[in-house]
C-alpha beads as a LAMMPS data file, in Angstrom:
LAMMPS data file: protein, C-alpha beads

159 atoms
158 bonds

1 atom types
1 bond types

-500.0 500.0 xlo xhi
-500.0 500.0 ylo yhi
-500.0 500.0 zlo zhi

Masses

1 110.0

Atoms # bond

1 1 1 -62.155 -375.648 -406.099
2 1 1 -64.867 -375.254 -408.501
3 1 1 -68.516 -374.998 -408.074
4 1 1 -69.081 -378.404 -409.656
5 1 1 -66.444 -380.144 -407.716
6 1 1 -67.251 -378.670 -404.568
7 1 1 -70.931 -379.809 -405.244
8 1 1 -70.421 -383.362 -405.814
9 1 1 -68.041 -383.630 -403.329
10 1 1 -70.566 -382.582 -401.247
11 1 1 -72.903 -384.468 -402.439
12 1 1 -70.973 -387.673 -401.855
13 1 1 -70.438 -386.770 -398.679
14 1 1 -66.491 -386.108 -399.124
15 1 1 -66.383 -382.832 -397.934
16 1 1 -68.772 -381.137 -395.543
17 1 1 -70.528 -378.328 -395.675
18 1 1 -67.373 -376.083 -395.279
19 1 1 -65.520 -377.469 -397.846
20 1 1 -63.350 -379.838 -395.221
21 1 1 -62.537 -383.138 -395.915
22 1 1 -64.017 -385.644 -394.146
23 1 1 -61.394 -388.917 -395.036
24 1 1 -58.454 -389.927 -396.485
25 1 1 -59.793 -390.466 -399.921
26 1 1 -61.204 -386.749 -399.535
27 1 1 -57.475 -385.642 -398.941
28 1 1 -56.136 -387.315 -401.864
29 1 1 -58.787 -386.328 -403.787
30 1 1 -58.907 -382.499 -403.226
31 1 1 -54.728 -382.720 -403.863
32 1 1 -55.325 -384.017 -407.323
33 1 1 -57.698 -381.527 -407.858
34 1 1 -56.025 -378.638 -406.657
35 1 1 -52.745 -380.183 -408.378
36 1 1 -55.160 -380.558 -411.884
37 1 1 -56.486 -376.771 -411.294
38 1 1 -53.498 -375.305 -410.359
39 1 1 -51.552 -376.109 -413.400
40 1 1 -50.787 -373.430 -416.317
41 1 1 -50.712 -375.318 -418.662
42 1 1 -53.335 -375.732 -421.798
43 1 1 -56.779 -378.020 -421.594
44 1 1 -54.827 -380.663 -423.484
45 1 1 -52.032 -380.985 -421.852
46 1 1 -54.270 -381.371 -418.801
47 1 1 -56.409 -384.006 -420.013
48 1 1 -53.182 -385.590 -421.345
49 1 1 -51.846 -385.664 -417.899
50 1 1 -55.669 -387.190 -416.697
51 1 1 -54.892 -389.936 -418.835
52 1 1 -51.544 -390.863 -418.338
53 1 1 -52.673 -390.666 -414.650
54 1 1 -55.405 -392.939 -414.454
55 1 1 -53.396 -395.588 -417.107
56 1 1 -50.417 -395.365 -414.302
57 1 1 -52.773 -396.236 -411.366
58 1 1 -54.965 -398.580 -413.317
59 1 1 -51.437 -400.383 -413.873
60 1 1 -51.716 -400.509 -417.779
61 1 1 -49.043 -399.310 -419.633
62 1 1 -48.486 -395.580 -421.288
63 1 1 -46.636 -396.231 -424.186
64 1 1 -46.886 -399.198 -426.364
65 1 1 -45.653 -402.901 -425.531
66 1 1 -42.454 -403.819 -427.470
67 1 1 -42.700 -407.551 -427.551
68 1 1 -39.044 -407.586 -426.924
69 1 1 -37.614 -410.411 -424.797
70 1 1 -36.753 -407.955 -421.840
71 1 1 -40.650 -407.331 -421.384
72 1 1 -41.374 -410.907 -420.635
73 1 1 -40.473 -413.622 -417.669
74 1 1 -41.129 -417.470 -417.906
75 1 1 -43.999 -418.685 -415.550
76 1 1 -44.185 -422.100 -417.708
77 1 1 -41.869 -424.667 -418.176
78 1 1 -39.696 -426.644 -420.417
79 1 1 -43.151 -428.567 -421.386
80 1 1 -45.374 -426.078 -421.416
81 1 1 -43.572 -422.705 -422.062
82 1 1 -45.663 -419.391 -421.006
83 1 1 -44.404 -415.975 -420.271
84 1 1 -46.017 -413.147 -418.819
85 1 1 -45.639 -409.657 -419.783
86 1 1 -43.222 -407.641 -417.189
87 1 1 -45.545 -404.218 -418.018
88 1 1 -49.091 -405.673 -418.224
89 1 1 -50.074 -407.893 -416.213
90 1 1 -52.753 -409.573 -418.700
91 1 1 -50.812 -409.940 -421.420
92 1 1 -48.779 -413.662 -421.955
93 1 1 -46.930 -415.163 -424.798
94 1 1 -46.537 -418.776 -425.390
95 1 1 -45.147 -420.631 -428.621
96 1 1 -48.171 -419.729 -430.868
97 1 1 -48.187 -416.157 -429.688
98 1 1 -49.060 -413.386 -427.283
99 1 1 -52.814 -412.740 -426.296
100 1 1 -54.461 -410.254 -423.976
101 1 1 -56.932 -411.646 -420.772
102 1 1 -58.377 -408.910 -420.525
103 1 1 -60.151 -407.261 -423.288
104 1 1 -63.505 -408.623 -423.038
105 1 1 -65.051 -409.096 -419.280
106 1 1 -68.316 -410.863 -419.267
107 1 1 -71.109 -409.950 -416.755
108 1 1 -74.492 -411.381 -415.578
109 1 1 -77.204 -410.033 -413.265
110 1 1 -76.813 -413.083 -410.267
111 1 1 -79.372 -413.343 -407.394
112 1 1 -78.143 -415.504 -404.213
113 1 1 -80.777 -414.994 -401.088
114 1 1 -77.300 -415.423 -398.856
115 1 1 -75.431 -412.158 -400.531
116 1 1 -77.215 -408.538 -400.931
117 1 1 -80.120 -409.064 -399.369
118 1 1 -81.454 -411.541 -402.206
119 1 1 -80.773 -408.329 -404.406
120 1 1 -79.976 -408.913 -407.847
121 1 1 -75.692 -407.792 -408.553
122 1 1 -73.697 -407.761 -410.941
123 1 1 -71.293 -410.604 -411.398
124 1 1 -67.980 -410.084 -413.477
125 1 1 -65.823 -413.094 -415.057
126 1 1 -63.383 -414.280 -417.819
127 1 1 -64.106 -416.659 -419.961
128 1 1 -60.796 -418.052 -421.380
129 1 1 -62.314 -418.589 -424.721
130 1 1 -62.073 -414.831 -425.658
131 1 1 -58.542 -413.962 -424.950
132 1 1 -57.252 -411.841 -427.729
133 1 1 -54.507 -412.034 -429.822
134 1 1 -52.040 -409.347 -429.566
135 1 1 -49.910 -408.241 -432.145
136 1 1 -46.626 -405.769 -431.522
137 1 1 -46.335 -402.897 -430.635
138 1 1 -49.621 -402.950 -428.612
139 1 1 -51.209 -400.301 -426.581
140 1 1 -53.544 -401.725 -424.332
141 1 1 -57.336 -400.285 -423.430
142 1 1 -57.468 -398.388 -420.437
143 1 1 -60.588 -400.889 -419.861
144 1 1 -62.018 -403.896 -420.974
145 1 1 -65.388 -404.123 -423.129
146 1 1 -67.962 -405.413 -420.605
147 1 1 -70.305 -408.146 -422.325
148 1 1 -73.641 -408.979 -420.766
149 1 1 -74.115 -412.661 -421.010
150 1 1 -78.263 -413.617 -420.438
151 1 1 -79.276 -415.958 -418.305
152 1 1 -82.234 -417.633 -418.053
153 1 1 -83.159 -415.731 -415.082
154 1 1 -81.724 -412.295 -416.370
155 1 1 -82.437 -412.295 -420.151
156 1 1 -82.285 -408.746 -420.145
157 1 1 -79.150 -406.607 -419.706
158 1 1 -81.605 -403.531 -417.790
159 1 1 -83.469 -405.228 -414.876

Bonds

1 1 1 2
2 1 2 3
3 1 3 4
4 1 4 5
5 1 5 6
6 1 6 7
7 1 7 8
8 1 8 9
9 1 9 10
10 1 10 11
11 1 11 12
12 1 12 13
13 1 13 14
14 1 14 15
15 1 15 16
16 1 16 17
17 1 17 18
18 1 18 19
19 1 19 20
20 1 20 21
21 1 21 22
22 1 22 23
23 1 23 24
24 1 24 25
25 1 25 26
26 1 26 27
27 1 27 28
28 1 28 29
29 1 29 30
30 1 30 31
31 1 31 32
32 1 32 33
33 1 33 34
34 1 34 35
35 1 35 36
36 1 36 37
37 1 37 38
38 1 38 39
39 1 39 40
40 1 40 41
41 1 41 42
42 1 42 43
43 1 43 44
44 1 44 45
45 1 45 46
46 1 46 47
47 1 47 48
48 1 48 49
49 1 49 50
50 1 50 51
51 1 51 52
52 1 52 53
53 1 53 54
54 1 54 55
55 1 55 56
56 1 56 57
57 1 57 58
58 1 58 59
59 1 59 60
60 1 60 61
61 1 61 62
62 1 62 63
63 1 63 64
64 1 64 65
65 1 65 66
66 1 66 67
67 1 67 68
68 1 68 69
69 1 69 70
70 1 70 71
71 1 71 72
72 1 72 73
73 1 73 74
74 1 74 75
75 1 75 76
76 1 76 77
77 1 77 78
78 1 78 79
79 1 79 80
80 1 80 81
81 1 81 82
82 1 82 83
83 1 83 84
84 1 84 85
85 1 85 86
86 1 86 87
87 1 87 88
88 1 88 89
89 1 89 90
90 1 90 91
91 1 91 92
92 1 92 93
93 1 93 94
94 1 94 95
95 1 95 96
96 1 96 97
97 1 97 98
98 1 98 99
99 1 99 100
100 1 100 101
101 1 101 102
102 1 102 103
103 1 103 104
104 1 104 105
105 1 105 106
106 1 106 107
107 1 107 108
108 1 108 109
109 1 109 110
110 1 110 111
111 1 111 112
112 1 112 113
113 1 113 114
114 1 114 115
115 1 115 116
116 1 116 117
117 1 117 118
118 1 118 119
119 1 119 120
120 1 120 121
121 1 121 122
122 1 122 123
123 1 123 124
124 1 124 125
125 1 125 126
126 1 126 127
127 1 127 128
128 1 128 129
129 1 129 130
130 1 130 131
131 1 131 132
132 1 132 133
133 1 133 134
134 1 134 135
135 1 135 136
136 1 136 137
137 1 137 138
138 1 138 139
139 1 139 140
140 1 140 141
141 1 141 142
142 1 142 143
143 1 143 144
144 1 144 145
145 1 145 146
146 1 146 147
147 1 147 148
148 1 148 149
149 1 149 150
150 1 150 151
151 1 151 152
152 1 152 153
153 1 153 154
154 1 154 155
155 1 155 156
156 1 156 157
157 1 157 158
158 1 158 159
């Protein structure tokens, strides 16, 4: 393990002192490292292999949605016909088109005196309004663009 890994791991509290793990996460987490390190093979095809990685457990595809009709099932009906894509789960088709759920995800500093200690958190939501249209092939963001959306109480995105 490297000196920066073993130092934030350490930090964090994953590993002790001696290097040992000190929970499950730990494990798994010192296995993809020594899996990552222990490859000969170049920087790119290592950060290559990061990506497809975190895209796989992330759930969002690796290679580019199709639109083909095996990549969809019906979730609507005969009035109101939706599908939903088989290989991302935020992706849906209807009549008019397919859009994406999940490009955009609002936030909003919130402050309840029942949750966090009265703490101000952040508070993440969806606002069906800015579903975007998705044209094939598509290759989906690994994440979504956060938006801050003010609130009279939280104007300001830095508190």
């Amino acid at each position: 393990m490297d000196t920066y890994s073993k130092l934030e791991l350490t930090q964090s509290g994953l590993i002790d002192q001696a290097g040992n793990p000190t929970s499950g996460v730990a494990n798994m987490v010192l296995r993809l490292l020594d899996a990552y390190t222990s490859s000969e093979t170049t920087v790119d095809d290592k950060e290559m292999a990061v990506d497809i990685f975190s895209r796989l457990v992330a759930g969002v595809p690796i290679t580019p949605l199709t639109g083909e009709d095996s990549e969809w099932v019906s979730i609507g009906d005969d009035e109101n016909p939706l599908w939903k894509n088989t290989r991302c789960s935020t992706v849906f088709k209807d009549n008019d088109g397919a859009w994406d759920t999940d490009v955009f995800v609002n936030w909003s500093w919130v402050c309840d005196p029942s949750f966090n200690d009265g703490k101000p958190f952040k508070m993440y939501f969806i606002d069906e309004n800015q579903k975007v249209k998705v044209t094939f092939p598509y290759m989906k963001e690994l994440a979504p663009n956060k938006v801050f959306i003010p609130t009279e109480t939280f104007p300001e995105e830095y508190i």
